[in-house]
ROLUMKE-718014 format. One record per residue (C-alpha): x, y, z. Coordinates in pm, whole numbers, padded with zeros to 5 digits, always signed. Each point is the difference from the previous one (the first is absolute). Layout:
N
XYZ ...
//
This chain:
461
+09765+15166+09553 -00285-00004+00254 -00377+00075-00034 -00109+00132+00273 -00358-00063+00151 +00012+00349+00169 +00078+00211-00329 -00168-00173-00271 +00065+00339-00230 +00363-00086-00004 +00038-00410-00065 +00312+00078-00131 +00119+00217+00245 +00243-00209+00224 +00260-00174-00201 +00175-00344+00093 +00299-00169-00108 -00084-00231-00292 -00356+00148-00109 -00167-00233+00264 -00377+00152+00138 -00082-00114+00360 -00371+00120-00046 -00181-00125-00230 -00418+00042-00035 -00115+00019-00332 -00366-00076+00138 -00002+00368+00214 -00153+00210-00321 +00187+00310+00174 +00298-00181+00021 -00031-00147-00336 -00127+00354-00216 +00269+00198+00249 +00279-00206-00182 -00054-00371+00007 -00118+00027-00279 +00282+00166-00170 +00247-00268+00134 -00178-00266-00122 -00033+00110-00376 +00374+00069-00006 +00074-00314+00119 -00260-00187-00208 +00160+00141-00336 +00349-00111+00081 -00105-00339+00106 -00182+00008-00367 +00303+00103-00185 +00238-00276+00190 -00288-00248-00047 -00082+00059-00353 +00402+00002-00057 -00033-00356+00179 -00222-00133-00265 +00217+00121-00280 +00309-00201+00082 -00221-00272+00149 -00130-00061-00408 +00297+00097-00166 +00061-00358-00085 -00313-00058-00184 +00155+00255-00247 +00369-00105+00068 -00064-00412-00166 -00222+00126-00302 +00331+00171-00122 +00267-00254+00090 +00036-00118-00349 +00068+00342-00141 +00310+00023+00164 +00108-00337-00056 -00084-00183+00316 -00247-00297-00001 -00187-00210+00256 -00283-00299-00008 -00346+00089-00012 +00037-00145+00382 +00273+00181+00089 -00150+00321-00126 -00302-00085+00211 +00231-00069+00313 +00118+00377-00042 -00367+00134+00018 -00088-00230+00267 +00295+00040+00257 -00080+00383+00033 -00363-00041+00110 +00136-00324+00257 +00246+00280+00144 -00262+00234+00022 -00252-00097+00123 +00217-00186+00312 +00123+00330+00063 -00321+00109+00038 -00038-00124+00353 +00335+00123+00215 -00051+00338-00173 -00342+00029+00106 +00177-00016+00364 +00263+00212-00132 -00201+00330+00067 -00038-00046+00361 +00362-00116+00063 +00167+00284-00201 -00259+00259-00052 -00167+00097-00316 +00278+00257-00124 +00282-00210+00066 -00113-00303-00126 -00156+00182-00372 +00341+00115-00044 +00169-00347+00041 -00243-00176-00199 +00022+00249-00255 +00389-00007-00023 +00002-00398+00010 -00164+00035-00359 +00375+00129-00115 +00131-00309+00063 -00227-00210-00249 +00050+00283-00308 +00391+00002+00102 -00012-00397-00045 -00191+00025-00360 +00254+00245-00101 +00263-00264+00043 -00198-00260-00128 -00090+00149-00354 +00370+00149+00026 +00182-00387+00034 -00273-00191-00216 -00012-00156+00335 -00148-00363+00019 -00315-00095+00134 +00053-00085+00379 +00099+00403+00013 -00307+00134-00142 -00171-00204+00234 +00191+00156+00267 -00099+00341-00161 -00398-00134-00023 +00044-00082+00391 +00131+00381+00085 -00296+00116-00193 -00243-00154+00263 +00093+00305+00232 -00237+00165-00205 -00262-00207+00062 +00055+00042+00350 -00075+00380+00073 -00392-00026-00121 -00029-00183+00410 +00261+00250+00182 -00205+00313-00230 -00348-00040+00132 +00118-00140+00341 +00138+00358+00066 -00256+00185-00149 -00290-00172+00142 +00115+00119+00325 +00014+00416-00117 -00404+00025-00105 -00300+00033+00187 -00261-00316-00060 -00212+00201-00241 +00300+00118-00203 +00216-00323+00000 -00153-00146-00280 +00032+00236-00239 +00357+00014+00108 +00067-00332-00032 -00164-00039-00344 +00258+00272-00145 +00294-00143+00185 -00084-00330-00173 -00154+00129-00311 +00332+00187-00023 +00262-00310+00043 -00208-00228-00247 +00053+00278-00265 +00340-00051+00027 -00062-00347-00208 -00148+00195-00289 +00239+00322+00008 +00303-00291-00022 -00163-00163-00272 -00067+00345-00207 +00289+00167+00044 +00369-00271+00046 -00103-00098-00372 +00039+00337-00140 +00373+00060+00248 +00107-00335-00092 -00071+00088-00383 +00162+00355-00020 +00311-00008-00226 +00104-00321-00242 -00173-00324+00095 -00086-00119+00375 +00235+00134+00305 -00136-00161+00312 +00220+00169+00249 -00230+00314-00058 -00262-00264+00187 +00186+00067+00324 +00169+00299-00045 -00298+00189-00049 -00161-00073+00328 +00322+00098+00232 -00087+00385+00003 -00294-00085+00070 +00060-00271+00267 +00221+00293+00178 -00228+00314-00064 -00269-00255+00192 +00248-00124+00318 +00073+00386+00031 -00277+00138-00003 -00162-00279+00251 +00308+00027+00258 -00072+00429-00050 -00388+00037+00018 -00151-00319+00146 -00062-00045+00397 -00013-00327+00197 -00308-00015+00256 +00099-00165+00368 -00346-00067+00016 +00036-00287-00300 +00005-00253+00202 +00038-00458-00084 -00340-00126+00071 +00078-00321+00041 -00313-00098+00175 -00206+00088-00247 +00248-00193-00279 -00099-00296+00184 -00333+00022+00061 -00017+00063-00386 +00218-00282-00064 -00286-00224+00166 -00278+00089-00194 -00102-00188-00254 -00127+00353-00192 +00373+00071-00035 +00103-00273-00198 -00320-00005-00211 +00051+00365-00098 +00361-00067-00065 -00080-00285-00237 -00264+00275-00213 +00313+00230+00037 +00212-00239-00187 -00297-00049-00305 +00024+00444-00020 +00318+00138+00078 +00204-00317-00051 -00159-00014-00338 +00074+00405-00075 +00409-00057+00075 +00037-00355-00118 -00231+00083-00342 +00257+00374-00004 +00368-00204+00054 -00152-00255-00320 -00208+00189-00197 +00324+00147-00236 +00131-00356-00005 -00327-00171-00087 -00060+00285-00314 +00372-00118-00123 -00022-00371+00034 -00368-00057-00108 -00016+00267-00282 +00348+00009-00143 -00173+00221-00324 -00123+00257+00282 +00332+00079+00189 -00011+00366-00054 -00317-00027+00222 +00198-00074+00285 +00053+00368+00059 -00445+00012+00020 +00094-00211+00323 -00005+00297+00238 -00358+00053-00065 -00106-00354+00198 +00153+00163+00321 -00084+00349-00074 -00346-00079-00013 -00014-00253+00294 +00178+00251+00204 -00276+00244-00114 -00292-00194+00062 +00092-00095+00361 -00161+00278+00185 -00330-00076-00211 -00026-00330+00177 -00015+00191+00342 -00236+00210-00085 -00238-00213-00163 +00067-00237+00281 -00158+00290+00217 -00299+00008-00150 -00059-00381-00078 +00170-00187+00187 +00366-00091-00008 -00118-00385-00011 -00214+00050-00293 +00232+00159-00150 +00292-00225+00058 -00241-00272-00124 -00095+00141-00294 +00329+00149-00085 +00143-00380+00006 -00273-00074-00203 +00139+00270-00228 +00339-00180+00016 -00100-00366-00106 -00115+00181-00330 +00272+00246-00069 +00202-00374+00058 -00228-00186-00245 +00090+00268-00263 +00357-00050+00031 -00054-00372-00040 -00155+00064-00325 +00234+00249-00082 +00277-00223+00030 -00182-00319-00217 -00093+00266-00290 +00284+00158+00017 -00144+00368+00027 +00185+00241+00114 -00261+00302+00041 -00206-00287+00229 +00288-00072+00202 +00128+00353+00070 -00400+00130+00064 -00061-00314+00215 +00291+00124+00207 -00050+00320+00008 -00337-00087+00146 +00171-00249+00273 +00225+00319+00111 -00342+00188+00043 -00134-00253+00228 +00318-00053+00211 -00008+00368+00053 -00373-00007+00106 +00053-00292+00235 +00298+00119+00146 -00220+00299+00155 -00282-00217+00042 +00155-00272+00200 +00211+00305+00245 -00292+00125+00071 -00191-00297+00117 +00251-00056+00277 -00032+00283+00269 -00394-00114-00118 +00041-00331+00042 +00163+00037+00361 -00219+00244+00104 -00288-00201-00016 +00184-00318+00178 +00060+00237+00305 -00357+00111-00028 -00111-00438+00036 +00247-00071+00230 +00002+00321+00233 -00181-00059+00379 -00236+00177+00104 +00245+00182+00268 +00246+00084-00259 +00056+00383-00097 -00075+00052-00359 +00250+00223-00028 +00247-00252+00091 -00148-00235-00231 +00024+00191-00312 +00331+00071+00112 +00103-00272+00016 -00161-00136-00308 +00198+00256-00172 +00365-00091+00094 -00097-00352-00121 -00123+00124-00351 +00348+00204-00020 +00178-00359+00102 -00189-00178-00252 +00098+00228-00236 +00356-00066+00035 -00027-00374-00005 -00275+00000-00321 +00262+00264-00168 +00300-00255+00021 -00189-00281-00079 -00170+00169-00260 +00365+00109-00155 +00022-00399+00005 -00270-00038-00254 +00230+00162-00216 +00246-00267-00002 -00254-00320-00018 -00135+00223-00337 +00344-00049-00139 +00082-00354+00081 -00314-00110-00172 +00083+00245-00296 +00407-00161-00001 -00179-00415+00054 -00186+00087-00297 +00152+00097-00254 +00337-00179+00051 -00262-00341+00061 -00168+00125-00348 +00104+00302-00122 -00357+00116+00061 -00217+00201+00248 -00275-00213-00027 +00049-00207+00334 +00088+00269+00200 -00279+00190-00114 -00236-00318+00110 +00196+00019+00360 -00083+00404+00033 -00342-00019-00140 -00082-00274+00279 +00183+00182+00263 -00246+00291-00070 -00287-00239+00034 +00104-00081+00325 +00016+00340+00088 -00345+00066-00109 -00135-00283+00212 +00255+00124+00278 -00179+00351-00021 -00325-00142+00031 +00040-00266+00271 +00140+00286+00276 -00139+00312-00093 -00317-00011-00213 -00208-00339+00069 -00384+00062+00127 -00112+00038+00356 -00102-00291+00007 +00359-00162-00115 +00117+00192+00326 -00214-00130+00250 +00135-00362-00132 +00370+00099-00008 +00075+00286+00151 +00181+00235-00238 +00003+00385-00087 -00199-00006-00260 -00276+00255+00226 +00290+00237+00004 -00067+00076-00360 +00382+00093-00068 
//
């Protein structure tokens, strides 16, 4: 279809082979209320659905190794481990080339291929569970599950390009909001399938995701359009890649996000091995990811109105004691501790996931404001400031998916060097101290720390 410029009452009104729109100006408010609008919202709930669906088959394994042993098949505390970890290594590298996906393909085409590639893991589990297959095959399953973790990038690529500046957050917030409840709705509801009739059947694991997975590829190939306009920046992916903001931002993204998916894969597993009298809480284990799903668009809007560096700060803060009370939790061996203590790190990974997004466009922003000439065009500033935020983005969301993995390995060294959490909870509670200084040193030192080194901390992000 075409939008035309000319007849903004009829958006829709000039249809094209394969759903693509050649016009494309969500910032016109009379293009955008004459139908703009209504194209955008369409699209944005699909993209939720095959997003959220994303996250479901991206976790499924954290639910998958709890219940190996019920049906007879048994792996190492490492290999275990190595199941939860190769899904987030898969993901979040696929989080890059489908970012670039979207331009290449077009948002409609590409949300129905990502969505149907999640059939492939769920047909590979259902042959797993169906052979008692041995471990190198479940890792092969694990692998397929990283497509999941891939669609988060290629989701808010294509809908950051359908909403106006002053409506793209909120957009984006649901869009993500929406795929991290997939963890949670996995975790809640595959126990109770996997559980219906006599003992454990985890075939019902994957089968009860294919409707779903082709409800969501149809209705994204029927109802969702591709924008021409949608266009690789790769200017501004380089520029980004320069800056030393990028990296620093990606490195908070790993202590918030990277802690939400790597503390959601282990958090079933860590209930079962470390309180073998409270396995029938493994089924509480939803909750962690409910809630940090939740809590996410809190740390945006409290960012808004104190600053998304104080808030990062103190929410890492927040995270070196939520750590501290699983480390005592784990030497007293108290299981309400451990499971509150967590429940209060899932909070604060939620927070800081919105916190730390929304210091980026803020962040960048104010760099183009320092650096900008005096003959340079505002306009074109803040543009361009913009398009490097939404690179940024992209690179902090796969290297954030990365934290997810590093969680794990220091979960796996740990207890197989042990058979306790103790030293990995040492390693995470000094990784968050790092953060905290991190925070501080870039974004939040005095004035008078600036005119030394210069740094952002003016910007009060």
């Amino acid at each position: 279809m075409t939008l035309a410029a000319e007849k903004p009452a009829a958006p829709e009104a000039t249809p094209r082979r394969g759903r693509w729109i050649d016009h494309w100006e969500p910032e016109d408010e009379k293009f955008w209320n004459a139908g703009g609008k209504k194209v955008a919202w369409r699209n944005l709930g699909f993209s939720i659905l095959a997003e959220h669906l994303g996250f479901n088959v991206w976790i499924l394994m954290s639910i998958v190794v709890v219940n190996l042993g019920e049906v007879g098949i048994d792996f190492s505390v490492g290999q275990t481990f190595w199941l939860l970890i190769v899904p987030n290594l898969v993901g979040s590298a696929l989080r890059v080339p489908y970012t670039f996906a979207i331009p290449k393909f077009g948002g409609r085409a590409w949300t129905t291929v990502s969505a149907s590639l999640l059939m492939i893991p769920c047909v590979l589990l259902l042959v797993a569970v169906n052979t008692q297959a041995p471990f190198w095959f479940f890792l092969l399953v694990a692998a397929a599950m990283g497509f999941g973790g891939g669609n988060f990038s290629s989701s808010m690529t294509n809908i950051s390009f359908f909403f106006p500046e002053g409506k793209k957050g909120l957009a984006l917030g649901l869009n993500a909001a929406g795929g991290n409840l997939g963890v949670a709705v996995t975790q809640l509801f595959v126990p109770l399938v996997i559980s219906i009739g006599t003992g454990i059947n985890l075939a019902y694991a994957a089968l009860m995701w294919m409707p779903v997975i082709i409800v969501s590829a149809v209705c994204s190939w029927s109802f969702m359009d591709s924008l021409t306009s949608a266009k690789p920046d790769g200017r501004s992916y380089r520029v980004a890649m320069a800056n030393k903001h990028t990296w620093v931002m990606s490195f908070l993204y790993i202590g918030t996000f990277g802690s939400f998916i790597g503390y959601s894969f282990a958090f079933p597993s860590l209930i079962k091995l470390s309180f073998t009298d409270h396995t029938s809480f493994v089924a509480l284990a939803f909750l962690g990811a409910l809630i940090g799903s939740v809590s996410r668009p809190f740390g945006g809007w409290l960012s808004d109105r104190l600053g998304g560096g104080r808030i990062t700060l103190w929410n890492f803060a927040g995270l070196m004691i939520g750590t501290v009370g699983v480390l005592i939790s784990v030497t007293q061996h108290n299981f309400a501790l451990f499971f509150g203590s967590f429940i209060l790190l899932f909070v604060l990974t939620g927070i800081g996931n919105g916190s730390t997004y929304r210091m980026i466009p803020m962040i960048f922003a104010a760099e183009a404001r320092r650096t900008a000439g005096p003959d340079d065009d505002p306009a074109a500033v803040a543009k361009a400031a913009k398009r490097q935020a939404g690179a940024v983005v992209g690179v902090a969301g796969a290297i954030g998916a990365f934290g997810g993995v590093l969680v794990n390995l220091v979960f796996k060294f740990s207890l197989e060097g042990g058979g306790t959490l103790t030293p990995a909870l040492i390693a995470i509670l000094a990784f968050y101290a790092v953060c905290v200084g991190t925070t501080w040193w870039f974004y939040l030192r005095s004035s008078f720390a600036v005119r030394r080194v210069p740094s952002l901390a003016y910007a009060r992000v």
